[in-house]
PDB file of N, CA, C and O in Angstrom:
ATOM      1  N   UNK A   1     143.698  14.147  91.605  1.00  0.00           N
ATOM      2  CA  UNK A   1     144.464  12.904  91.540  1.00  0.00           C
ATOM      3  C   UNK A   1     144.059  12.015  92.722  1.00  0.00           C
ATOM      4  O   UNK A   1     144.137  12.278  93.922  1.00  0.00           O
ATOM      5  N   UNK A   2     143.569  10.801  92.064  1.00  0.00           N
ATOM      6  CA  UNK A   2     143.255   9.669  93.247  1.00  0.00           C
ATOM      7  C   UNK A   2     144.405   9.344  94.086  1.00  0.00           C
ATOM      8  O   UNK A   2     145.509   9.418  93.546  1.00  0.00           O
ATOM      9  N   UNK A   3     144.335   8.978  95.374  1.00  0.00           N
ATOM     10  CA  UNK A   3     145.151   9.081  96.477  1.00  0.00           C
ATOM     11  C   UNK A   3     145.852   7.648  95.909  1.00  0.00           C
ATOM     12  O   UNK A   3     145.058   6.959  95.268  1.00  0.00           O
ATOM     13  N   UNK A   4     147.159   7.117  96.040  1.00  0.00           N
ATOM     14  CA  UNK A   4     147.938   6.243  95.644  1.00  0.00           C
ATOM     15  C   UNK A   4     147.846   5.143  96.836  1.00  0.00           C
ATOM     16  O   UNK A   4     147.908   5.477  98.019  1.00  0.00           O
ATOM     17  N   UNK A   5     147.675   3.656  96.362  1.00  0.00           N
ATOM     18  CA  UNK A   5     147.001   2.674  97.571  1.00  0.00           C
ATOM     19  C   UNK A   5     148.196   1.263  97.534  1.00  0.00           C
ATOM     20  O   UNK A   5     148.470   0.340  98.300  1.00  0.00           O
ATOM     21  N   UNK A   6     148.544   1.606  96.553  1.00  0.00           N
ATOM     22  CA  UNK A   6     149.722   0.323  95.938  1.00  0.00           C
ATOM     23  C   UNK A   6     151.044   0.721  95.015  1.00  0.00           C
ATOM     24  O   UNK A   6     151.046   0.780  93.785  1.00  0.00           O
ATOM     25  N   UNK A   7     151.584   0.845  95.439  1.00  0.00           N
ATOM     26  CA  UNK A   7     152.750   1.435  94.722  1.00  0.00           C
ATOM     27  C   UNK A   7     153.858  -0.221  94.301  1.00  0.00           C
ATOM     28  O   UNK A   7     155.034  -0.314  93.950  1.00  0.00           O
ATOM     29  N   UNK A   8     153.283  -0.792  94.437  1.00  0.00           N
ATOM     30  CA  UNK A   8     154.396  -1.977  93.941  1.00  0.00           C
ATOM     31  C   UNK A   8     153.582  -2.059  92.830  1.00  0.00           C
ATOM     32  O   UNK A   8     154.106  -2.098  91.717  1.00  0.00           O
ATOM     33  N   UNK A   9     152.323  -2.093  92.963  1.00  0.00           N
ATOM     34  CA  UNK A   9     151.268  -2.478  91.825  1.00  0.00           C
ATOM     35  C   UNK A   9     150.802  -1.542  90.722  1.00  0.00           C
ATOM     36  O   UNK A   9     150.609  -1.866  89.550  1.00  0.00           O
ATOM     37  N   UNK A  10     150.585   0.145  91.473  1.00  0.00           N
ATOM     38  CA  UNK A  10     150.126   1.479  91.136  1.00  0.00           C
ATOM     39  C   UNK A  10     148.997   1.224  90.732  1.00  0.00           C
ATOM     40  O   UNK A  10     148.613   1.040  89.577  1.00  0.00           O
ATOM     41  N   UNK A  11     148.296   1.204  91.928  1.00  0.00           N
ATOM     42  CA  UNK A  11     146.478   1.164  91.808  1.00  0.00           C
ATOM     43  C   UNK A  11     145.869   1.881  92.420  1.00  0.00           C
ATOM     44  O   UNK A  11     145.407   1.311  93.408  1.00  0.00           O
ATOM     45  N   UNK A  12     145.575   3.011  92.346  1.00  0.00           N
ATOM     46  CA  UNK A  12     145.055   4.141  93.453  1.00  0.00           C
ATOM     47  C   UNK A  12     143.824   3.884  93.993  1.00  0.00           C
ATOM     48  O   UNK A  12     143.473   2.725  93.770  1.00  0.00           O
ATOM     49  N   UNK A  13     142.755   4.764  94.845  1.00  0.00           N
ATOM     50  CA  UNK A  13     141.937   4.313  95.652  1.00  0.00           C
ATOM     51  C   UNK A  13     140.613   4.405  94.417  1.00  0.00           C
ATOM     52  O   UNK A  13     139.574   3.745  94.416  1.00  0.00           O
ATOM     53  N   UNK A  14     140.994   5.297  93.558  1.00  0.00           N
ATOM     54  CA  UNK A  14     139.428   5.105  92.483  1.00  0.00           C
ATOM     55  C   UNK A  14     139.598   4.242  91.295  1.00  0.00           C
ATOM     56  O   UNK A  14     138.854   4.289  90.315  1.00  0.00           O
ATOM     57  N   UNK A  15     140.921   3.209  91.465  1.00  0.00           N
ATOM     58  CA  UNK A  15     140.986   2.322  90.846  1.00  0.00           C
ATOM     59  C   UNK A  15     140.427   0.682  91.454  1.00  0.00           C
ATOM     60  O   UNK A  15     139.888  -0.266  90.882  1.00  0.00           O
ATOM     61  N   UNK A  16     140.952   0.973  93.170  1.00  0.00           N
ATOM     62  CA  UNK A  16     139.721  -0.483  93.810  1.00  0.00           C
ATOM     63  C   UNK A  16     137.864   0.030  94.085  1.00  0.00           C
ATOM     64  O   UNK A  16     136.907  -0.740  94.170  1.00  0.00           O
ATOM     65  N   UNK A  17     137.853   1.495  94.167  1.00  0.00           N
ATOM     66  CA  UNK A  17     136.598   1.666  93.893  1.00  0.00           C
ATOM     67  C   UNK A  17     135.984   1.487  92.760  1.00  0.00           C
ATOM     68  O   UNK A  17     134.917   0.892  92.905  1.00  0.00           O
ATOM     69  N   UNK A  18     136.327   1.865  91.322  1.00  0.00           N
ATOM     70  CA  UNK A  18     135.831   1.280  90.196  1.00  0.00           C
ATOM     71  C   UNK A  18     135.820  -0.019  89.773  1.00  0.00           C
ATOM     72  O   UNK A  18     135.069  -0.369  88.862  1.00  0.00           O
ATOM     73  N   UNK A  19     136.787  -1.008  90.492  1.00  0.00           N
ATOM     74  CA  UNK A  19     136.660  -2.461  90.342  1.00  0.00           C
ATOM     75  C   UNK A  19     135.557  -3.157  91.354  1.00  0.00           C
ATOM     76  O   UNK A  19     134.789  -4.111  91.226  1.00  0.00           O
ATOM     77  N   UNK A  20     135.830  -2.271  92.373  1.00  0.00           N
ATOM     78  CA  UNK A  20     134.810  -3.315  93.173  1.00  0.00           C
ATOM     79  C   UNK A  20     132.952  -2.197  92.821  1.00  0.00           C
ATOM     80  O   UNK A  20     132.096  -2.436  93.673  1.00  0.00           O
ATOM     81  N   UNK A  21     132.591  -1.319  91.866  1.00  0.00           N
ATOM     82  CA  UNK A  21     131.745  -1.392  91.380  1.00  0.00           C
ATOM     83  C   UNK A  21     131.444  -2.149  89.856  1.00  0.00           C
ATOM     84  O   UNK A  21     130.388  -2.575  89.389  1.00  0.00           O
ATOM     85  N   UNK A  22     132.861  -2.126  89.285  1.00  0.00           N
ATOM     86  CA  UNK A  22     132.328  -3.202  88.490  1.00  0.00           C
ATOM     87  C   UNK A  22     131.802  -4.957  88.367  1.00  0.00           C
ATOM     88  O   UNK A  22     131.066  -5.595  87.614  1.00  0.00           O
ATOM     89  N   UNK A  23     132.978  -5.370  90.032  1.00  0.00           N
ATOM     90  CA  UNK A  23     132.544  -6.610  89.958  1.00  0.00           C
ATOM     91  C   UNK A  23     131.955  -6.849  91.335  1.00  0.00           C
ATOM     92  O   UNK A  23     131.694  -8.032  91.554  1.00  0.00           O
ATOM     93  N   UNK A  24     131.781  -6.296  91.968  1.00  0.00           N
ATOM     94  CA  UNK A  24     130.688  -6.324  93.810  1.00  0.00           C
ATOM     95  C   UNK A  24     131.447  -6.809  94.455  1.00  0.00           C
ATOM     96  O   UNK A  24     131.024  -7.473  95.401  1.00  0.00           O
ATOM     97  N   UNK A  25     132.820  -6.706  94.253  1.00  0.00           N
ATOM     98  CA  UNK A  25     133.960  -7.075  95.283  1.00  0.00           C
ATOM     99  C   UNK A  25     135.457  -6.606  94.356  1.00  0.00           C
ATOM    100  O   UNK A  25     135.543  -6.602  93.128  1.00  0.00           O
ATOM    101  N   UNK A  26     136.558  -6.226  95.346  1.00  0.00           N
ATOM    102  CA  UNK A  26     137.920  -6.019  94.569  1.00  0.00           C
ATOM    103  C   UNK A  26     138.876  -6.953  93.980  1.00  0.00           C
ATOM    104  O   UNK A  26     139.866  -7.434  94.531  1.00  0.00           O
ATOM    105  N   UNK A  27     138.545  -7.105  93.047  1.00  0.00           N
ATOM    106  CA  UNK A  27     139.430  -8.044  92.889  1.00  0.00           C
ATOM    107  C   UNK A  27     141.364  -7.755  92.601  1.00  0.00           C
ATOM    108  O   UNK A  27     142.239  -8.528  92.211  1.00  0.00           O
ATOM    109  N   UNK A  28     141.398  -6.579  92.933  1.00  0.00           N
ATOM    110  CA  UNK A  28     142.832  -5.848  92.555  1.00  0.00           C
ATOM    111  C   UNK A  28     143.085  -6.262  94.328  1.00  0.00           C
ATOM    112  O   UNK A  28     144.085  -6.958  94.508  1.00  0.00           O
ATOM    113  N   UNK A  29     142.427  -5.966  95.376  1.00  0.00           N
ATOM    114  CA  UNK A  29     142.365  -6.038  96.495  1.00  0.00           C
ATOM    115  C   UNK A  29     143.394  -7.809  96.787  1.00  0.00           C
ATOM    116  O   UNK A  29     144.351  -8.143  97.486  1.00  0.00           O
ATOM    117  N   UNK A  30     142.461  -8.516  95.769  1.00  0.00           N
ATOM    118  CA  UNK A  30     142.506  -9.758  95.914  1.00  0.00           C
ATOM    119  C   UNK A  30     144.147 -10.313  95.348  1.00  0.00           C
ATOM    120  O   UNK A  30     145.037 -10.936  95.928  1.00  0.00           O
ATOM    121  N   UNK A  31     144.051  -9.846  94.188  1.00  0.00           N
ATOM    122  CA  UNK A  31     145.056  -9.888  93.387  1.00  0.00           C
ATOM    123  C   UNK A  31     146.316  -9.426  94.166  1.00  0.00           C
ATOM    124  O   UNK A  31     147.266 -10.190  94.001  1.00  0.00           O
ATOM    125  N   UNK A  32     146.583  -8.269  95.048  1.00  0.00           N
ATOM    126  CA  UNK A  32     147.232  -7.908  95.749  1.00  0.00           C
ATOM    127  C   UNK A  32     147.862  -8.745  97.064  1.00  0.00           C
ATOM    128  O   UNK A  32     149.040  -8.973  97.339  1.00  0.00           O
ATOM    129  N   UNK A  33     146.698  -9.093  97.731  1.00  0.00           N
ATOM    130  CA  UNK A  33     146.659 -10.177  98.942  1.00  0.00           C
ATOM    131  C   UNK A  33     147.472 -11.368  98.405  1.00  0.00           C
ATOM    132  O   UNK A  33     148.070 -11.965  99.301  1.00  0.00           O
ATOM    133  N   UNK A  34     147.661 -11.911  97.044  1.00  0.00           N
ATOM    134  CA  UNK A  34     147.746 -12.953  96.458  1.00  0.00           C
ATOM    135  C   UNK A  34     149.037 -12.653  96.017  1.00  0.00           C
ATOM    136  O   UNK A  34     149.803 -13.605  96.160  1.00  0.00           O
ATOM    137  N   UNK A  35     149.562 -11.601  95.505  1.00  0.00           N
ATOM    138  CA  UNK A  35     150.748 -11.572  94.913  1.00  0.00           C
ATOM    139  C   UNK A  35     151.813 -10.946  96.419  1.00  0.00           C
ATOM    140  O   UNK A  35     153.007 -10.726  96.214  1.00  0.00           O
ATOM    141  N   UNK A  36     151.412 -10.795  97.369  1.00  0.00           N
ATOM    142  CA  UNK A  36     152.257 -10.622  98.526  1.00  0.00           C
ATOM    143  C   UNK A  36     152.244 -11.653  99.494  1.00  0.00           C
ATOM    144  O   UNK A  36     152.978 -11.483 100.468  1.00  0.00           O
ATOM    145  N   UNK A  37     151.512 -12.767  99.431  1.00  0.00           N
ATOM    146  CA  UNK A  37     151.854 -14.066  99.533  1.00  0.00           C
ATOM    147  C   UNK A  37     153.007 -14.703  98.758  1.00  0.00           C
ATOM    148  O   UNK A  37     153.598 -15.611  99.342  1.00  0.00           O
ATOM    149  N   UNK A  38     153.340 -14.430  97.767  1.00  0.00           N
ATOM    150  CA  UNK A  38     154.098 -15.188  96.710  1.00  0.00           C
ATOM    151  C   UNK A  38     155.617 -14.273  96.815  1.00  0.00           C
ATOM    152  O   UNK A  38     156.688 -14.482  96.245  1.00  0.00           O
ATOM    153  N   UNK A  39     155.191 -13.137  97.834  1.00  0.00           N
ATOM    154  CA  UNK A  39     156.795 -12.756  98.065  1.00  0.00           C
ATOM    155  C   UNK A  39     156.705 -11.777  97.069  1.00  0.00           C
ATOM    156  O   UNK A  39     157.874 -11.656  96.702  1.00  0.00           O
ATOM    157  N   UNK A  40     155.729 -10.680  96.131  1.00  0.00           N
ATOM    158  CA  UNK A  40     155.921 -10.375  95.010  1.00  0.00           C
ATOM    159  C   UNK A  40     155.875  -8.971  95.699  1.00  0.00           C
ATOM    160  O   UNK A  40     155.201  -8.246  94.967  1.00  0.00           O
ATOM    161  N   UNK A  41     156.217  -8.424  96.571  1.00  0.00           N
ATOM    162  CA  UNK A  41     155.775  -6.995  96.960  1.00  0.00           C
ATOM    163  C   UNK A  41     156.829  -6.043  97.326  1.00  0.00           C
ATOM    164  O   UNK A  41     157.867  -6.460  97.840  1.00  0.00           O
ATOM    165  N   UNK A  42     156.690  -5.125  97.158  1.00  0.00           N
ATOM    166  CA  UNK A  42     158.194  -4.500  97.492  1.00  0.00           C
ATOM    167  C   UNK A  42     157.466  -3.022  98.091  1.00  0.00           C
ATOM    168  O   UNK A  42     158.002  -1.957  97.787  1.00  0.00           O
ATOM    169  N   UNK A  43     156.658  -3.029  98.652  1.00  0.00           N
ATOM    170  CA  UNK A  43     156.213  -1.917  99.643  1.00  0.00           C
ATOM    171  C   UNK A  43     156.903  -1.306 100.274  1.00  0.00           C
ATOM    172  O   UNK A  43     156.736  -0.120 100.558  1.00  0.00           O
ATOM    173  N   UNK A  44     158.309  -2.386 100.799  1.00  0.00           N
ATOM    174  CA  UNK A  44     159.302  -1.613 101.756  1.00  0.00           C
ATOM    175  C   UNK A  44     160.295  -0.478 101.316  1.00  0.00           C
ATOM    176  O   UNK A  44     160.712   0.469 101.982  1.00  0.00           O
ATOM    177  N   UNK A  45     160.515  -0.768 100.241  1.00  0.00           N
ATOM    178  CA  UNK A  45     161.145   0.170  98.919  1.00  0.00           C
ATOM    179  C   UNK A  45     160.339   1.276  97.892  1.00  0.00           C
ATOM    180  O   UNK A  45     160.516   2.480  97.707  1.00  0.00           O
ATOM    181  N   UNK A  46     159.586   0.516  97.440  1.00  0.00           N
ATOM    182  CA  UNK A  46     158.318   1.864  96.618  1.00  0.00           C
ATOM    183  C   UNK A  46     157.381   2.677  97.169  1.00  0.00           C
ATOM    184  O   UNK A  46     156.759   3.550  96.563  1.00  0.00           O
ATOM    185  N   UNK A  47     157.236   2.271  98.815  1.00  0.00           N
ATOM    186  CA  UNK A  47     156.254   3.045  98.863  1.00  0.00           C
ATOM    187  C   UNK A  47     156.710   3.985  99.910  1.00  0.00           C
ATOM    188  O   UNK A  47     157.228   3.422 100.874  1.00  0.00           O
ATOM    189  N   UNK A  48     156.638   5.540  99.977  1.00  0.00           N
ATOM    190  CA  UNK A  48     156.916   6.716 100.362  1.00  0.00           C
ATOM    191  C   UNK A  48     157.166   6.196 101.954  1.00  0.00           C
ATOM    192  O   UNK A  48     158.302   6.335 102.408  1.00  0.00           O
ATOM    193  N   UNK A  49     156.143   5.614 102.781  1.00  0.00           N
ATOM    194  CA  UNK A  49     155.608   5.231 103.897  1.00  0.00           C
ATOM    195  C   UNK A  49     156.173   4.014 104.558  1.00  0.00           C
ATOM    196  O   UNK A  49     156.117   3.666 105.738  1.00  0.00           O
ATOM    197  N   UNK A  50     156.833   3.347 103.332  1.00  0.00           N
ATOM    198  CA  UNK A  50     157.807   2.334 103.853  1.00  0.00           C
ATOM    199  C   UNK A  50     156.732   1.238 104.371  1.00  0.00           C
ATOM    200  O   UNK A  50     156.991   0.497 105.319  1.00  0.00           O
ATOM    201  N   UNK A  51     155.570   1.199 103.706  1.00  0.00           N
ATOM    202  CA  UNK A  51     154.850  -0.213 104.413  1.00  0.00           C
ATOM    203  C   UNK A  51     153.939  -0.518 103.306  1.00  0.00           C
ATOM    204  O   UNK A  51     153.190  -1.492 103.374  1.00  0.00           O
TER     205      UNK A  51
END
């Protein structure tokens, strides 16, 4: 089991490695950066680690 990288989102680490070999950069990475700008993230609550 791929190690868990986003838990607001649930995108594990061989899910931004298979994107950023499909497109030569992450765009889940991006997508992420973008939707926690907009206030959309709840890391502080879903994720085990509290961050």
């Amino acid at each position: 089991m791929s190690e868990m990288i986003c838990y607001c989102f649930t995108f594990s680490r061989q899910d931004i490695v298979k994107d950023f070999g499909n497109n030569g950069r992450s765009t889940i990475m991006e997508m992420i950066a973008r939707e926690k700008q907009l206030g959309r993230c709840d890391c502080a609550a879903k994720n085990p680690k509290g961050r």
